[in-house]
C-alpha positions, 0 to 999 in steps of 0.5 A, spaced: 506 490 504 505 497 504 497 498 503 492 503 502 494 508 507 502 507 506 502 508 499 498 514 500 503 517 505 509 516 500 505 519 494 504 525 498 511 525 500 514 525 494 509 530 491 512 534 495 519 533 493 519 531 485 513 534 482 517 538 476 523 535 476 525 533 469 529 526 468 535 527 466 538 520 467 536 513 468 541 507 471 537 500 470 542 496 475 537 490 476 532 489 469 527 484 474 523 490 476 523 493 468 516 491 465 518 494 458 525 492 456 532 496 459 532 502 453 525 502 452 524 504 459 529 508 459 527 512 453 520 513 456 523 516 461 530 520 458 528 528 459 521 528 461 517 533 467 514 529 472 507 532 472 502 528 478 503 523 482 496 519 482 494 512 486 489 507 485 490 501 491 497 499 492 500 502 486 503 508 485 502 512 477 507 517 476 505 522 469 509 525 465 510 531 460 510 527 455 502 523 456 505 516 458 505 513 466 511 510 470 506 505 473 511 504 481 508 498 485 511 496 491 510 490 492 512 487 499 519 491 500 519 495 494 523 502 496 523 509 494 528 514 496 529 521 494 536 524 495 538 531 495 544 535 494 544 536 502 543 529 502 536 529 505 533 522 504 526 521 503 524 514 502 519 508 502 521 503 506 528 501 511 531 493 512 534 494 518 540 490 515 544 497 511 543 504 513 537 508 510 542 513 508 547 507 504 545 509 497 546 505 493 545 500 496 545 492 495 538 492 494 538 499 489 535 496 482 534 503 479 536 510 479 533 516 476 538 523 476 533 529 476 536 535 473 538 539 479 542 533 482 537 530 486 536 522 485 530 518 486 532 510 488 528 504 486 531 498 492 527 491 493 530 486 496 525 481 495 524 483 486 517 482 487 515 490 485 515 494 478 515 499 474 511 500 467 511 505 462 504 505 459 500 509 455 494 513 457 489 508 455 493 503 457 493 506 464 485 507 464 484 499 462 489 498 469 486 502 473 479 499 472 480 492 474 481 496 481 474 496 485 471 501 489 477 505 493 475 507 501 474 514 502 472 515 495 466 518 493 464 512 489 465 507 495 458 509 498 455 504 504 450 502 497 456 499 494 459 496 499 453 492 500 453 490 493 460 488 493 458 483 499 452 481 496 451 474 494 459 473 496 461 466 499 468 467 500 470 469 507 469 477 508 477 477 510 478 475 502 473 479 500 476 486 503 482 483 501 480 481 493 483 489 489 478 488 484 472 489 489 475 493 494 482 497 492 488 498 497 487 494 503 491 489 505 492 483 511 493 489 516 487 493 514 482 487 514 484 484 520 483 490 523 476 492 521 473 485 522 476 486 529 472 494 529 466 491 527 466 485 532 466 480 525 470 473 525 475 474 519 472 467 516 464 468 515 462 468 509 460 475 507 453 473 505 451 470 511 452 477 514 447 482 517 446 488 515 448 490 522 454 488 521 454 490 515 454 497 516 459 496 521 464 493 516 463 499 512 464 503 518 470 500 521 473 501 514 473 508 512 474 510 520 480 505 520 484 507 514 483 515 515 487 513 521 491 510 519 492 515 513 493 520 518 498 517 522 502 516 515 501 508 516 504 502 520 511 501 522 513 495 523 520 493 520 520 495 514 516 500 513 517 508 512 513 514 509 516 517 504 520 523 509 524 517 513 519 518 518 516 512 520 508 511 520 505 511 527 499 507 527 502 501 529 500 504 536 492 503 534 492 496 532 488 491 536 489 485 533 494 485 528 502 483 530 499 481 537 498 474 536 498 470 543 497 477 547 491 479 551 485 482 547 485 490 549 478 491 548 475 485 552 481 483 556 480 475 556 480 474 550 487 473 547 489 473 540 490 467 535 491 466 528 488 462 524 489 461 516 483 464 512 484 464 504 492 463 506 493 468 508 494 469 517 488 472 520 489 475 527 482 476 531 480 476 539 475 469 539 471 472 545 469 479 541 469 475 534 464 470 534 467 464 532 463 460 526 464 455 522 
């Protein structure tokens, strides 16, 4: 699943591609990622400007001239392409089964025609991501059940420990919960509990405040990275431009499961199941409790 620095990435990307173009047709080949009904989304959308391309965590929100948003979330394998004239792609994720240039494709649930003839492609293979016309208010009641957001001037080291106070869950589940902290998915938080020295399964109110501050740290240095980089490429994922995200090439523990641990070079990395979800981490430099 793309997370907090992949999103950011395609949101610049496509910005850079849409903003101003008007819709002028929208083909629906699959209704599973439509949450309003087939023609109420397609009326919503039918001539309508793109003004600004917003993010809050994982989910992208797209406003348009009339006031409503188009709500996009990726889910695992959502996609978004977009294709000129000249046939230049620009897209949200690649499946090494077809040809990124292949549109549409099998997995193609949605096309939007803009009025210079370029196209913007909605593909998921797995169908778990969607697409949502709201309204302003609607979009605000959405956007705050989301928790603080990395590298935002709301999430300050204070918040962060408020977050973390009291809390009985594992920290790896508390940095993952989007409505304590927003954007950050398995890769991050392995990643930032690997930078802080923390074993993913600590309860987060057993934490010092020492490594507290290491957490909060680890977090924002990380996913500025991360966001610089334009994210991490495994097999499925690609910033909007079709180039892929090159921090894979910084991760410590995530993917690395039974290799040795960079940092100490005895530890090697195990995988251990913390709120159902694979948590990767180095036994020598993460303490192991409980």
């Amino acid at each position: 699943m793309p997370e907090l620095p992949e999103v950011e990435t395609i949101r610049r990307d496509l910005t850079k591609v849409i903003l101003g173009k008007k819709i002028t047709n929208i083909e629906v080949l699959h209704k599973a990622p439509v949450k309003d009904g087939v023609k109420k989304f397609q009326e919503a959308l039918k001539d309508k400007v793109i003004k600004k391309i917003d993010r809050v965590g994982k989910l992208m929100m797209l406003e348009l001239s009339s006031g409503n948003f188009l709500l996009v979330h990726l889910k695992m394998t959502g996609q978004l392409i977009y294709q000129n004239k000249k046939n230049l792609i620009a897209g949200g994720h690649s499946f090494s089964s077809f040809d990124i240039t292949d549109l549409p494709n099998k997995y193609t649930w949605v096309i939007w025609s803009f009025s210079d003839g370029s196209k913007l492609y909605f593909n998921d293979m797995r169908k778990f991501g969607y697409l949502k016309i709201v309204d302003k208010k609607q979009k605000e009641k959405i956007v705050a059940k989301y928790g603080a957001e990395p590298l935002t001037k709301i999430f300050t080291l204070n918040k962060f420990l408020e977050i973390l106070d009291k809390r009985n869950a594992p920290i790896k589940s508390v940095l993952l919960n989007q409505a304590l902290i927003a954007g950050i998915g398995n890769i991050y938080a392995d990643e930032v509990c690997f930078a802080a020295g923390v074993f993913p399964a600590t309860k987060a109110s057993s934490l010092d405040r020492a490594e507290k501050i290491k957490l909060f740290k680890a977090i924002n240095s990380i996913l500025k990275k991360a966001i610089k980089y334009k994210g991490t490429t495994f097999k499925n994922y690609l910033s909007a431009h079709g180039r892929k995200g090159n921090f894979a090439d910084f991760l410590q523990v995530y993917g690395r499961d039974k290799e040795k641990c960079f940092r100490c070079v005895q530890g090697v990395i195990a995988n251990k199941k913390i709120g159902g979800r694979s948590s990767r981490y180095c036994p020598v430099c993460q303490k192991v409790v409980g």
